[in-house]
NUBABA-514106 format. One record per residue: residue number from 1; residue in three letters; chain; x negated, y negated, z of N, C-alpha, C in turn. Coordinates in steps of 0.2 Angstrom, whole numbers, plus 2048, in hexadecimal, padded with zeros to 3 digits. Example, Ala and Ser with C-alpha at 12.3 -4.5 7.8 and 13.67 -1.06 7.14 Angstrom:
<nodes>
    k    r  c  nc1  nc2  nc3  cac1  cac2  cac3  cc1  cc2  cc3
    1  Ala  A  7BE  81C  827   7C2   816   827  7BE  810  827
    2  Ser  A  7C0  80B  823   7BC   805   824  7C0  800  827
</nodes>
This chain:
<nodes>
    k    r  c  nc1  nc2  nc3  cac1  cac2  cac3  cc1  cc2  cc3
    1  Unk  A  87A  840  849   875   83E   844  871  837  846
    2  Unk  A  86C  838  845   866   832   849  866  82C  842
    3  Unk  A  866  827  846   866   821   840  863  81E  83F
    4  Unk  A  85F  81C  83A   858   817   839  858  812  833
    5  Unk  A  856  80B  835   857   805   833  850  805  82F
    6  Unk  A  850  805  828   84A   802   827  84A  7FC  821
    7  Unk  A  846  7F6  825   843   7F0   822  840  7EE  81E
    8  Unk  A  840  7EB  817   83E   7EB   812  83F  7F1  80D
    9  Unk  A  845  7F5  80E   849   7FB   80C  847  7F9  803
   10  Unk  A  848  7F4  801   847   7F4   7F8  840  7F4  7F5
   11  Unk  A  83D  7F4  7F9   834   7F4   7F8  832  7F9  7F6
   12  Unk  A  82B  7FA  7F4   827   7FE   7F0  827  806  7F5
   13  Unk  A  826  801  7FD   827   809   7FF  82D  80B  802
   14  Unk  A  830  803  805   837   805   807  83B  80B  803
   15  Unk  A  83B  80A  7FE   842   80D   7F8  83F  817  7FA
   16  Unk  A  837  819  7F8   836   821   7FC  83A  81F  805
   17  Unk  A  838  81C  807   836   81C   80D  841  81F  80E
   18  Unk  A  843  81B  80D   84B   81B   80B  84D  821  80B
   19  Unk  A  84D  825  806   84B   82B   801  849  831  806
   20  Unk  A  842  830  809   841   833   80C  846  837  813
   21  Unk  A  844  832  818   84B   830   81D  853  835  81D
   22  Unk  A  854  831  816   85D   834   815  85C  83A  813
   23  Unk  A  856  840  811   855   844   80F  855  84A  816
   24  Unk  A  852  846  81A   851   849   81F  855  84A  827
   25  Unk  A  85A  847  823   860   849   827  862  83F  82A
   26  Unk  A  85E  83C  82A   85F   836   82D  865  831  82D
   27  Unk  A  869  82F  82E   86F   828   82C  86B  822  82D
   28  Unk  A  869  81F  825   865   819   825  869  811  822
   29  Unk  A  866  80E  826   86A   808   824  862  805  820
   30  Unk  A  863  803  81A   85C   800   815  860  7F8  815
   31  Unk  A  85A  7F5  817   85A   7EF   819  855  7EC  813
   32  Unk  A  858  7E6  810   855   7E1   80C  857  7DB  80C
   33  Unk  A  852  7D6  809   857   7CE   809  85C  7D0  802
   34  Unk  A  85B  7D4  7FE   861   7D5   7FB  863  7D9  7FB
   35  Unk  A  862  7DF  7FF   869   7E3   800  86B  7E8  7FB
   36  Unk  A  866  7E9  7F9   866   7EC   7F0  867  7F2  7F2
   37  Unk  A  869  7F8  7EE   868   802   7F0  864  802  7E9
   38  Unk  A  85F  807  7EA   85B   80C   7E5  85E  812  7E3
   39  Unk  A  85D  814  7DD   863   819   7DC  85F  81F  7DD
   40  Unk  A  85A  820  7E1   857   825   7E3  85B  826  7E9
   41  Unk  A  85F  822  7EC   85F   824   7F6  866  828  7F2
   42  Unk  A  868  82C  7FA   86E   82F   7FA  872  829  7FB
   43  Unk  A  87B  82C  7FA   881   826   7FC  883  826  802
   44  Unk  A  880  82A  806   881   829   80D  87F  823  80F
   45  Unk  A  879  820  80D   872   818   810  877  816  80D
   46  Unk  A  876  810  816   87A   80B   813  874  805  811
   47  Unk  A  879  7FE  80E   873   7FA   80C  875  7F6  80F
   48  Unk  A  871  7EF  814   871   7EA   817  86F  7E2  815
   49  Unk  A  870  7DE  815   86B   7D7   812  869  7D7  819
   50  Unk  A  860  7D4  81A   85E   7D1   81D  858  7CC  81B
   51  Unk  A  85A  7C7  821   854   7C3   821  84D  7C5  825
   52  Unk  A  848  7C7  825   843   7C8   829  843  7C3  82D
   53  Unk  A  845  7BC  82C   840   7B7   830  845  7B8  835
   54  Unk  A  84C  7B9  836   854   7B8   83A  852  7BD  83E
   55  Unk  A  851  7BC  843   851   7BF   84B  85A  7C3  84D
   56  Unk  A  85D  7BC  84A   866   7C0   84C  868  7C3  846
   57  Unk  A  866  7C3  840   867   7C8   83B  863  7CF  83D
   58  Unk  A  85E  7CF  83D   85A   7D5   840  860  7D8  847
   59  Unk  A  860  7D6  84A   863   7D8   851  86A  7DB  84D
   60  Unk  A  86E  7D7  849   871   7D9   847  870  7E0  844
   61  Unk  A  86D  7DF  83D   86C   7E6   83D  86A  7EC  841
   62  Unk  A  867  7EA  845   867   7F1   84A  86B  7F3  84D
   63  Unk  A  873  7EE  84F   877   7F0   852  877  7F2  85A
   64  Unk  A  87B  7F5  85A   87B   7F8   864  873  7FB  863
   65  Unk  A  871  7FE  85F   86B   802   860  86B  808  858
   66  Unk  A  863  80B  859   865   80F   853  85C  811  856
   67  Unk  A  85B  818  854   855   81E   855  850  81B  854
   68  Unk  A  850  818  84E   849   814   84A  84C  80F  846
   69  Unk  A  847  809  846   844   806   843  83E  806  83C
   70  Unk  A  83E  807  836   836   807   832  838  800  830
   71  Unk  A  82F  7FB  831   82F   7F9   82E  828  7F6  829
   72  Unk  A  82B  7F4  823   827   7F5   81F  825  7EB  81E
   73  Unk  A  826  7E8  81F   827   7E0   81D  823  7DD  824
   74  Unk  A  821  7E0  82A   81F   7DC   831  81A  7DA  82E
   75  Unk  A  817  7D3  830   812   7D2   82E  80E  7CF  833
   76  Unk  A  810  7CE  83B   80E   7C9   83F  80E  7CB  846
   77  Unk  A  80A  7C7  84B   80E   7C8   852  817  7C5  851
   78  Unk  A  816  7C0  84C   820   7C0   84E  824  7C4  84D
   79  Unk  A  822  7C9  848   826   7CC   845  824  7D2  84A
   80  Unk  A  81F  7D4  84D   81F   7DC   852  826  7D8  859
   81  Unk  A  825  7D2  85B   828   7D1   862  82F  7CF  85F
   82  Unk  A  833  7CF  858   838   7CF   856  83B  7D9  856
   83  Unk  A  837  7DB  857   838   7E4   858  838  7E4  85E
   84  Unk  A  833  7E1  862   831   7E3   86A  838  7E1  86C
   85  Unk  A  83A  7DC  86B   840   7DA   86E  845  7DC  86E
   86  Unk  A  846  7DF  86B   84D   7E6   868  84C  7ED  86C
   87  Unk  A  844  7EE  86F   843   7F4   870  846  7F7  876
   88  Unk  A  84D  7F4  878   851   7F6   87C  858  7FB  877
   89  Unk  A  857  7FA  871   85D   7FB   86B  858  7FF  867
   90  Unk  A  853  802  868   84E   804   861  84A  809  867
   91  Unk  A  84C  811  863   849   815   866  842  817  863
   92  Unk  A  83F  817  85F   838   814   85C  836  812  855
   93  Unk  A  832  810  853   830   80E   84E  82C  80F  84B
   94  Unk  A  82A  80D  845   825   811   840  823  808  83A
   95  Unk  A  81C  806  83C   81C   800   838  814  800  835
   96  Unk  A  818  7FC  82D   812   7FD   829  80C  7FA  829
   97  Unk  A  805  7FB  82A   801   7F2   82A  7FD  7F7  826
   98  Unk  A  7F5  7F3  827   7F3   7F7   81F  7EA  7F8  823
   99  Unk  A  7E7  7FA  81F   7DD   7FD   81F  7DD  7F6  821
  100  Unk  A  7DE  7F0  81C   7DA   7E9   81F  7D8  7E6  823
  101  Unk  A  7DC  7E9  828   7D8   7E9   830  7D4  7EB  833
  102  Unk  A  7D1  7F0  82F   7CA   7F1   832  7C5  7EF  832
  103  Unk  A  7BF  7EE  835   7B9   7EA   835  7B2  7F1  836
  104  Unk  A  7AE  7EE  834   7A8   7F2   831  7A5  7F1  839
  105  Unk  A  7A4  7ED  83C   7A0   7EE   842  79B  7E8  840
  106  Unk  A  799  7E5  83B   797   7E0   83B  799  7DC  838
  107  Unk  A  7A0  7D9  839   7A4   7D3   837  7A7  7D1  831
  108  Unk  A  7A4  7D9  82E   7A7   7D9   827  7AD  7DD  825
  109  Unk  A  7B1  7D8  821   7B9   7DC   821  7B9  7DC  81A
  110  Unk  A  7C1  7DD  818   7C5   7DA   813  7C4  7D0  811
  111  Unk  A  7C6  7CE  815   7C6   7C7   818  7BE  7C3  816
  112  Unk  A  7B9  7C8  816   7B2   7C6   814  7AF  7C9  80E
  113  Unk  A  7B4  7CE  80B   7B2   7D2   805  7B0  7CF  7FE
  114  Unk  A  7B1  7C9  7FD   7B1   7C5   7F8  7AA  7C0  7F8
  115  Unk  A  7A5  7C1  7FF   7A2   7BD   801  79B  7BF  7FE
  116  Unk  A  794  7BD  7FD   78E   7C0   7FC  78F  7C4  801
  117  Unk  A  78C  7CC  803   78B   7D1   805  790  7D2  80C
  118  Unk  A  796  7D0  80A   79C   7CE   80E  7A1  7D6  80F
  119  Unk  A  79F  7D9  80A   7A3   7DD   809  7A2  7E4  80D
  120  Unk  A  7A7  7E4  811   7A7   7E9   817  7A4  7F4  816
  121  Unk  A  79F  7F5  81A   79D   7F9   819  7A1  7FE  81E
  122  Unk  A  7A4  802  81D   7A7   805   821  7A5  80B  820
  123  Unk  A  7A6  812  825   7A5   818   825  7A9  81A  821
  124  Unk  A  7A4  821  81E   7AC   825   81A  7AA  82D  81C
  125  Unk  A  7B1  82C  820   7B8   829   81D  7B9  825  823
  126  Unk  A  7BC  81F  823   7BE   81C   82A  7C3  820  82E
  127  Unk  A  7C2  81D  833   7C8   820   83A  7CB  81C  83C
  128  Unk  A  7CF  81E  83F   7D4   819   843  7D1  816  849
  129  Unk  A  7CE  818  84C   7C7   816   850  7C3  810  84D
  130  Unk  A  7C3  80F  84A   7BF   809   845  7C0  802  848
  131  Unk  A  7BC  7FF  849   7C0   7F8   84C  7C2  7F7  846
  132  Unk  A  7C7  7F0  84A   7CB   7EB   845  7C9  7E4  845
  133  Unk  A  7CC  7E2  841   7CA   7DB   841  7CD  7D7  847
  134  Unk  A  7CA  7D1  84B   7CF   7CE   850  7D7  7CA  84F
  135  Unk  A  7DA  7CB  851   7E2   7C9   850  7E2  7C0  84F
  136  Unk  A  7E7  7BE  849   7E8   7B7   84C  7EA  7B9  845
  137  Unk  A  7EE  7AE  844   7F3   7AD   83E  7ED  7AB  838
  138  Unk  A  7E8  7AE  836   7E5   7A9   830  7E5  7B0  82B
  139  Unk  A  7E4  7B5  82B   7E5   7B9   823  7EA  7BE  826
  140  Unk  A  7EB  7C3  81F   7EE   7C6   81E  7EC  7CC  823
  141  Unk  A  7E7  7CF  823   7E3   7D3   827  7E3  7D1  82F
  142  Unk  A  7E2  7C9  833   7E3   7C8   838  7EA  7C8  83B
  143  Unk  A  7ED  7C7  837   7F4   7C7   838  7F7  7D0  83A
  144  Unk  A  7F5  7D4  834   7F7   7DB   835  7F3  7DD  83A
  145  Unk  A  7EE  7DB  83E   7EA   7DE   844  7EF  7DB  84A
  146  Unk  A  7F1  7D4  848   7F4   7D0   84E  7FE  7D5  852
  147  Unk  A  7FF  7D8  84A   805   7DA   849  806  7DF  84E
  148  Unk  A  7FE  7E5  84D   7FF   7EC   84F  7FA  7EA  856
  149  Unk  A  7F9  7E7  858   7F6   7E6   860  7FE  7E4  864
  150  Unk  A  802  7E0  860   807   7E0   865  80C  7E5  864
  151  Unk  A  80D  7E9  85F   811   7EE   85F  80E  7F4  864
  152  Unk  A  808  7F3  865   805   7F9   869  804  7F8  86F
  153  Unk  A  804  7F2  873   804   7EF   879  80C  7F0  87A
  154  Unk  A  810  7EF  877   815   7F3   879  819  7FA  879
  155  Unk  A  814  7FF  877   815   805   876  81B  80B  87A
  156  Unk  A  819  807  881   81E   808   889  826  808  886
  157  Unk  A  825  803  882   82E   800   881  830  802  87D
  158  Unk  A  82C  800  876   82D   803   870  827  807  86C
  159  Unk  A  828  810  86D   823   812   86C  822  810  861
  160  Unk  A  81E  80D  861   81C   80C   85C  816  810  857
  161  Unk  A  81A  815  851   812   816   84C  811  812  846
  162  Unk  A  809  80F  847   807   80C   842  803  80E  83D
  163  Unk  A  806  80B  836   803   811   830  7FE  80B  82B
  164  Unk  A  7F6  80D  82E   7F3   808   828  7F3  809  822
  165  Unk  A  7F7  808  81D   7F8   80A   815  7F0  807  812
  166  Unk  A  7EE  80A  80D   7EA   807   809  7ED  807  804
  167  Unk  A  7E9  808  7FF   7EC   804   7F7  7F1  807  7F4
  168  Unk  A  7F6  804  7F6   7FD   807   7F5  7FE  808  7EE
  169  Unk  A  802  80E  7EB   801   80E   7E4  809  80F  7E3
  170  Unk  A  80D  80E  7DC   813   814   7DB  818  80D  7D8
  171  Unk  A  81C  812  7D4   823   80D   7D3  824  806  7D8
  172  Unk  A  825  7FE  7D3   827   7FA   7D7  822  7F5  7DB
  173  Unk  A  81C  7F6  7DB   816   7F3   7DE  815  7EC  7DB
  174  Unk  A  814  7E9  7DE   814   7E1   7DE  80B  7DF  7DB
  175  Unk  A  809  7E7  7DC   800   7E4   7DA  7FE  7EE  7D6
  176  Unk  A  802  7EF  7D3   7FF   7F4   7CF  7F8  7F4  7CD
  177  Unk  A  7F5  7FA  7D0   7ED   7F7   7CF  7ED  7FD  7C8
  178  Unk  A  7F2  802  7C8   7F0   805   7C0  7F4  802  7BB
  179  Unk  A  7F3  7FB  7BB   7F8   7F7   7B7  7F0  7F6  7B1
  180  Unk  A  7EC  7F7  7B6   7E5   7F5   7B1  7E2  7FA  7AD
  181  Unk  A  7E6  800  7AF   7E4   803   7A9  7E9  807  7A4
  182  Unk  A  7EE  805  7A6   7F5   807   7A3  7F7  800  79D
  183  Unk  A  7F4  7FC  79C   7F4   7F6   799  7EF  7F7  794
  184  Unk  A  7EA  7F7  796   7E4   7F8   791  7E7  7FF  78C
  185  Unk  A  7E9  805  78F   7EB   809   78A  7EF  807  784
  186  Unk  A  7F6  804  788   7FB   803   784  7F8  7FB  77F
  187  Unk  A  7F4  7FA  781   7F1   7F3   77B  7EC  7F7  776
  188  Unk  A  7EB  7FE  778   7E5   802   775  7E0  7FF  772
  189  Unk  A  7DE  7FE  77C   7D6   7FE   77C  7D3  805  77D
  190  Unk  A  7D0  806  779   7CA   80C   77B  7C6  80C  77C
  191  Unk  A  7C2  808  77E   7BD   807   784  7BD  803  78A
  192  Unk  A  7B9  805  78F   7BB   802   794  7B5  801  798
  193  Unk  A  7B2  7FA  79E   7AE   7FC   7A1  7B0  7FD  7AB
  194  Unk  A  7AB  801  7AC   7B0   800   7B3  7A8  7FB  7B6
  195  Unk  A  7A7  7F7  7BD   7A3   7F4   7C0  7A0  7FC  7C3
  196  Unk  A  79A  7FC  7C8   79B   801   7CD  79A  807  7CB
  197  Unk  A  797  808  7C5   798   811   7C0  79E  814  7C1
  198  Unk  A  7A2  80F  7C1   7AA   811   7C3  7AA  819  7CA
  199  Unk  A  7A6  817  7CE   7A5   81B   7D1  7AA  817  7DB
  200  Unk  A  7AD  813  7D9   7B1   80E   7E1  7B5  814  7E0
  201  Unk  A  7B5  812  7E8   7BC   816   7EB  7C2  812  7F0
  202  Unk  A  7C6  811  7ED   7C8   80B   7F2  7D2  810  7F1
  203  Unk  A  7D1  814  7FA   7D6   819   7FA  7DF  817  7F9
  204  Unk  A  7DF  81B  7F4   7E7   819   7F4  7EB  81D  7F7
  205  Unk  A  7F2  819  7F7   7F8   81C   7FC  7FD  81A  7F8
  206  Unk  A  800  824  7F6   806   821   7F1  80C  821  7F7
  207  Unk  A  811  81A  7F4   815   819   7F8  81A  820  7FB
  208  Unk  A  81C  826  7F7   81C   82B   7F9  81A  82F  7FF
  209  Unk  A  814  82D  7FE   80F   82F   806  810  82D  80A
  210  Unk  A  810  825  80B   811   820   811  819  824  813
  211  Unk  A  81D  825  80D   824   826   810  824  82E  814
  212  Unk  A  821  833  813   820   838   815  81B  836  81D
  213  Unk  A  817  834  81B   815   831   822  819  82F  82A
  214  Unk  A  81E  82B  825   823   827   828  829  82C  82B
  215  Unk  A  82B  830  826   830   837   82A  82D  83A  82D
  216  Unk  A  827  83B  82E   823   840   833  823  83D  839
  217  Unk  A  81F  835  83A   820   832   840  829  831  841
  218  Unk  A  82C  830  83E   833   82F   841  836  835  846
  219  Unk  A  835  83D  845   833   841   846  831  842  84E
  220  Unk  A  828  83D  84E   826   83F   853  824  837  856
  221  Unk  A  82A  835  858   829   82E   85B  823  830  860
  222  Unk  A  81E  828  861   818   828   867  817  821  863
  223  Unk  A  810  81E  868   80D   817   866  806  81C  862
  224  Unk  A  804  818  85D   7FE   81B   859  7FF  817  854
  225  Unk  A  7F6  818  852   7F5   817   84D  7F2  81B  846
  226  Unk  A  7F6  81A  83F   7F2   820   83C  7F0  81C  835
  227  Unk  A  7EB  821  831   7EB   81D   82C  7EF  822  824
  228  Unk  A  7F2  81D  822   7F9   81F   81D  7F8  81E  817
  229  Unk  A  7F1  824  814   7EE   824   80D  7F1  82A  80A
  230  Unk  A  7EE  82B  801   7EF   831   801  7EC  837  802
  231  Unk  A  7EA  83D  800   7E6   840   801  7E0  841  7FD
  232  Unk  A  7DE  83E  7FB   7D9   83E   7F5  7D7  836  7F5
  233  Unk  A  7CF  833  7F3   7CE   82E   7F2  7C9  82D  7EB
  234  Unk  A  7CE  831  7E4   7CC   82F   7DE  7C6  829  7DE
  235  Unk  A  7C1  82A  7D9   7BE   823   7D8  7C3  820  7D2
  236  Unk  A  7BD  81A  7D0   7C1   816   7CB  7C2  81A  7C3
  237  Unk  A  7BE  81A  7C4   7BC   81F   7BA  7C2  824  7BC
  238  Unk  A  7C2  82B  7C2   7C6   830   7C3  7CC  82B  7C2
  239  Unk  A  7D0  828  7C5   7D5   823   7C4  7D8  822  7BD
  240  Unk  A  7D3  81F  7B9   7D3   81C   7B2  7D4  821  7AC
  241  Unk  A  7D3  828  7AE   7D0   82E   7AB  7D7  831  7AC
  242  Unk  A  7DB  832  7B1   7DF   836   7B4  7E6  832  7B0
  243  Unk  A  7E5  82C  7B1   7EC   827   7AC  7EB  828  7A7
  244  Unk  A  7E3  828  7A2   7E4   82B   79B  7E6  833  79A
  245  Unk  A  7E6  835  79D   7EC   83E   79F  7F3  83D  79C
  246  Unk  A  7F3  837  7A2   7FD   837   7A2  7FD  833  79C
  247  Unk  A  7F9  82E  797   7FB   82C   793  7F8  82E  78D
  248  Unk  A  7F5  832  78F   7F3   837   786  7ED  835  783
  249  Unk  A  7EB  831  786   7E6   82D   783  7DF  82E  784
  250  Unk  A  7DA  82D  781   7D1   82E   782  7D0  828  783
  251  Unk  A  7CB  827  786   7C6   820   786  7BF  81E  784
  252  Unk  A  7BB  81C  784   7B5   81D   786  7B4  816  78D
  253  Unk  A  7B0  819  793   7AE   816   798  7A8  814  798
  254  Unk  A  7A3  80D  799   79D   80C   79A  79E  809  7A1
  255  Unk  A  798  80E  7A5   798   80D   7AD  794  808  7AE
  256  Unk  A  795  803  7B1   790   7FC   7B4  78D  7FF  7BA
  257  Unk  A  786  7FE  7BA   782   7FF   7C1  784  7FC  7C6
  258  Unk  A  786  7F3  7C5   789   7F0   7C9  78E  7EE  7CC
  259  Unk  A  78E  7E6  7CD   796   7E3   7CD  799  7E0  7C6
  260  Unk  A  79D  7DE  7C1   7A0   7DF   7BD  79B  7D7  7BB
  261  Unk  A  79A  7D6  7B5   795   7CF   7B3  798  7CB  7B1
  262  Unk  A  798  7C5  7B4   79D   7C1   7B0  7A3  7BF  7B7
  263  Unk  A  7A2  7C6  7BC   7AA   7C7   7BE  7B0  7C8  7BC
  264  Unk  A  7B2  7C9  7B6   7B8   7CD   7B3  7B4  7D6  7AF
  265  Unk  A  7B0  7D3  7AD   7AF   7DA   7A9  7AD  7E2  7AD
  266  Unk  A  7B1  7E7  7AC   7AF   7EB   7AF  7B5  7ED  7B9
  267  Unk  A  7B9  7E5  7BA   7BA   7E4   7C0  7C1  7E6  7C0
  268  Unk  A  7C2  7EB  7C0   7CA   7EE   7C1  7CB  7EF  7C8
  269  Unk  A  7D4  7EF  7CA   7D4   7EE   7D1  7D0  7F4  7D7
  270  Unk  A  7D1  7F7  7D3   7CB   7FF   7D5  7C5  7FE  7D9
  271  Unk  A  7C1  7FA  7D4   7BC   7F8   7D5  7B8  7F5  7DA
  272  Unk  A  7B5  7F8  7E0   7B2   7F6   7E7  7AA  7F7  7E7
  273  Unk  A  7A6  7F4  7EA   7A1   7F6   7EA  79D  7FB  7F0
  274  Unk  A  7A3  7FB  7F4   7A1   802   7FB  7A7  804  7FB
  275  Unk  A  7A6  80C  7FD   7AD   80E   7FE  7B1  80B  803
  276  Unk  A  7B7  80E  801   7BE   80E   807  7C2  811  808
  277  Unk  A  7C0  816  809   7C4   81C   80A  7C3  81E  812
  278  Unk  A  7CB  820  815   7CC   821   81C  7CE  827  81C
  279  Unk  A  7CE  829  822   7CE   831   825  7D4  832  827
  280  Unk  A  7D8  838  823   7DF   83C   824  7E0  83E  82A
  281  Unk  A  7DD  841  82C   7DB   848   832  7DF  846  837
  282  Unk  A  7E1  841  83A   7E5   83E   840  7EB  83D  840
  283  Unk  A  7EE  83E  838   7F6   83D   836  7F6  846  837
  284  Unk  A  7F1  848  831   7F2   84F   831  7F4  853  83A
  285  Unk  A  7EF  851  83C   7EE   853   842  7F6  852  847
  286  Unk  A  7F8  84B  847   7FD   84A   84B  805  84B  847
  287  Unk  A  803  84A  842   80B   84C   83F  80B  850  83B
  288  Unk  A  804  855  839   805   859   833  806  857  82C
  289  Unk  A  803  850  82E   804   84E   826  801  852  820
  290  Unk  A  805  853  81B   802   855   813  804  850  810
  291  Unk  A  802  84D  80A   804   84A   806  808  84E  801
  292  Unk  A  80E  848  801   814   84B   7FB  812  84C  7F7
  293  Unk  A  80E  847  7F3   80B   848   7EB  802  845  7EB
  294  Unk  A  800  849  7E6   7FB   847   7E7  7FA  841  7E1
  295  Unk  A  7F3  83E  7E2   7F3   839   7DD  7F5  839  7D5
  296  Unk  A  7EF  83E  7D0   7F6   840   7C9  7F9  841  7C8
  297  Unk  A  7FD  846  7D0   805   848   7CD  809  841  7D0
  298  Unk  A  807  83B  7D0   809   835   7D4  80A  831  7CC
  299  Unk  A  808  832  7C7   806   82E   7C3  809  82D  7BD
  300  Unk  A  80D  832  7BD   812   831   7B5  817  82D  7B8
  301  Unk  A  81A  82C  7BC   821   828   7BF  81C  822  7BF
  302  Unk  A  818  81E  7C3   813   81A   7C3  812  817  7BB
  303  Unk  A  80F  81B  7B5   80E   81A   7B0  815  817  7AB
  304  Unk  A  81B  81C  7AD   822   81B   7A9  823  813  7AB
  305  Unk  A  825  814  7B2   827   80B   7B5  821  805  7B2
  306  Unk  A  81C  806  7B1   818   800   7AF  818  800  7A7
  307  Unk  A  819  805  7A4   81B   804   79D  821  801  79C
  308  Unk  A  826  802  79F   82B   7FF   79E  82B  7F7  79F
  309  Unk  A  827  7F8  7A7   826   7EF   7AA  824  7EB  7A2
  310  Unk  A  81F  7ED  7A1   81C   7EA   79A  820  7E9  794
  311  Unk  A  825  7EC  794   829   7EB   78E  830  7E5  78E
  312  Unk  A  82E  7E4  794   832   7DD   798  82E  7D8  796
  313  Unk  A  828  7D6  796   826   7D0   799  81F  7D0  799
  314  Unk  A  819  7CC  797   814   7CA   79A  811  7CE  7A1
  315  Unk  A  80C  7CE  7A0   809   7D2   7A8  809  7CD  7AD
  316  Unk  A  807  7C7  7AA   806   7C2   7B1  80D  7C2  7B3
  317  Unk  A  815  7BF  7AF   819   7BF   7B3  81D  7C4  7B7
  318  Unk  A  81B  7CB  7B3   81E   7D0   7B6  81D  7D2  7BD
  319  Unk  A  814  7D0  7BD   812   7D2   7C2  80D  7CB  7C5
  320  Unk  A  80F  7C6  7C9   80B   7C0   7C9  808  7C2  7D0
  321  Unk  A  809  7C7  7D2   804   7C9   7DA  7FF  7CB  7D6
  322  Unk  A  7FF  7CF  7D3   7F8   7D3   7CE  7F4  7CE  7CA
  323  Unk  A  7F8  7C7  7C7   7F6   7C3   7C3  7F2  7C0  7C7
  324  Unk  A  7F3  7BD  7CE   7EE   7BA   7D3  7E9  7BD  7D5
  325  Unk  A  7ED  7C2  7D9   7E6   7C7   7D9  7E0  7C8  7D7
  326  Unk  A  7E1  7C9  7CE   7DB   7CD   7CA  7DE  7C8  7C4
  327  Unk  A  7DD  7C2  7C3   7DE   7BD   7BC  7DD  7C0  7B6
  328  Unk  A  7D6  7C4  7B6   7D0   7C4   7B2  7D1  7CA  7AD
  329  Unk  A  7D6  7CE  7B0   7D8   7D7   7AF  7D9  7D8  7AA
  330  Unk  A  7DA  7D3  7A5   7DB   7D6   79D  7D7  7D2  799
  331  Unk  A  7D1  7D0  799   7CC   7CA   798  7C7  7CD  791
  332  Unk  A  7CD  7CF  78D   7C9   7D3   788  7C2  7CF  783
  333  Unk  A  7C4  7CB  782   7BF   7C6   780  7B8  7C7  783
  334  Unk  A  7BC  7C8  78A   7B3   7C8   78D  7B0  7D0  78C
  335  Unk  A  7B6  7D3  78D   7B3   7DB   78D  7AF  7DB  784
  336  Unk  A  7B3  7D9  781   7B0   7DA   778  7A9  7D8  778
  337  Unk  A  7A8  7D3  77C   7A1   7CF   77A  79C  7D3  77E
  338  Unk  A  79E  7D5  785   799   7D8   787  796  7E0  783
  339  Unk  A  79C  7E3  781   79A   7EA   77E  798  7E8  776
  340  Unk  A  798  7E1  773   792   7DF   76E  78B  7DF  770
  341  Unk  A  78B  7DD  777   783   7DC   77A  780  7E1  77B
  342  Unk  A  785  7E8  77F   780   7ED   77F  77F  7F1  779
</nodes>
């Protein structure tokens, strides 16, 4: 039995990714700082506590050696040369980084999205051919390009596949973007504005996907890069429409021409002013990939877990990734005054 260690195992996609793996014949060791089991995985996975930042914990965990490595948590060149380093004990690897790395060709990213006419224009659907932004420690995006230039540079040692996730969706998410419309229901609001005629596309990847991606590449160990979406790139309205399904609800939508006025009204995390949506064909192509589930039938498990979250606690503290993010996401005061004006 081939054995595979994956890092970040209690995470949003660790816990499928887990799931996935033990399914498909694998002996997994699921590595967390807490060391937790999901009661989705089988009892064969076993569980491990790590520290990401511990070089000898890590080492440790991998032991005399073991097939694979996934990880889900690398966010850096330290953390690729904390695998390179192993790559004598690690028959290959499979590591998450995400679309943010990509660059439009005219210096516009993620990184400059927020700027006057910053916001990156990219082809659709983007390729993995697409440049990236240049590597180095100042953002989130420079760093996840920094990450997969040295995992690939060393592809000889350790062949590594790189999976760029977009907007990760599913049980467990630190930044549920359907938290904005799953909220507005349950406070039953019936109306809604989207920015953009609710027409953005900004493509999701249910963590299920990423996980199925990931047992294909474990499969076919090589260096590559692929992009690790789902199959479909829903607009926002389609989105907001498809969760009033799962939760029985009607609404009515007013579509904004523009960007959202005020900056909160209208501005849900959906909400982008060019698309972003990336090209499947080269997973298809090299792994055969299908996606496990598609977006609706992704959304009742999504929809059950965030009602319950809400039955815990305040949205800011349940979820304070999502609170930072989008402050403004429940800004009802603002939404009533402007649906007075039109």
């Amino acid at each position: 039995m081939k054995r595979a260690v994956v890092i970040g195992a209690s995470g949003q996609i660790g816990r499928p990714v887990v799931a996935a793996l033990a399914r498909d014949g694998w002996e997994v060791t699921a590595a967390s700082r807490g060391g937790g089991r999901d009661g989705s995985w089988d009892g064969g996975v076993r569980v491990a506590r790590l520290d990401r930042s511990d070089d000898g914990a890590l080492a440790a965990v991998v032991g005399d050696g073991c097939d694979l490595v996934v990880d889900m948590v690398a966010y850096d060149a330290a953390h690729a040369r904390q695998l390179t380093s192993l790559a004598g004990r690690i028959g290959s690897a499979v590591v998450v980084s995400s679309v943010s790395v990509y660059e439009d060709g005219a210096g516009r990213g993620f990184d400059t999205a927020g700027e006057p006419d910053g916001f990156p224009v990219y082809p659709v659907p983007v390729p993995e051919s697409q440049p990236a932004v240049a590597p180095g420690p100042a953002t989130y995006s420079t760093r996840k390009a920094a990450l997969e230039r040295e995992l690939l540079s060393a592809g000889d040692e350790l062949p590594t596949t790189v999976l760029r996730a977009g907007a990760v969706h599913g049980p467990h998410s630190p930044l549920p973007r359907e938290l904005y419309f799953v909220k507005r229901n349950l406070d039953g609001r019936r109306r809604r504005v989207l920015a953009y005629r609710g027409e953005s596309r900004f493509h999701p990847a249910s963590a299920r996907n990423v996980a199925e991606l990931v047992r294909l590449a474990a499969a076919r160990p090589g260096s590559r890069v692929l992009n690790a979406c789902d199959g479909e790139a829903p607009t926002a309205a389609e989105i907001g429409a498809a969760i009033d399904t799962v939760m029985g609800v009607e609404t009515e939508t007013a579509p904004l021409d523009g960007p959202p006025p005020g900056g909160t009204v209208g501005a849900s995390p959906w909400s982008v002013p060019l698309p972003v949506v990336v090209d499947m064909s080269a997973a298809e192509r090299e792994l055969g990939y299908r996606p496990a589930v598609s977006y609706p039938d992704s959304l009742p498990e999504t929809v059950d877990w965030l009602t319950g979250a809400l039955r815990e606690g305040d949205w800011r503290e349940r979820f304070p990734v999502m609170a930072r993010a989008y402050p403004g996401s429940f800004d009802y005061a603002a939404e009533d005054a402007w649906w007075e004006r039109v």
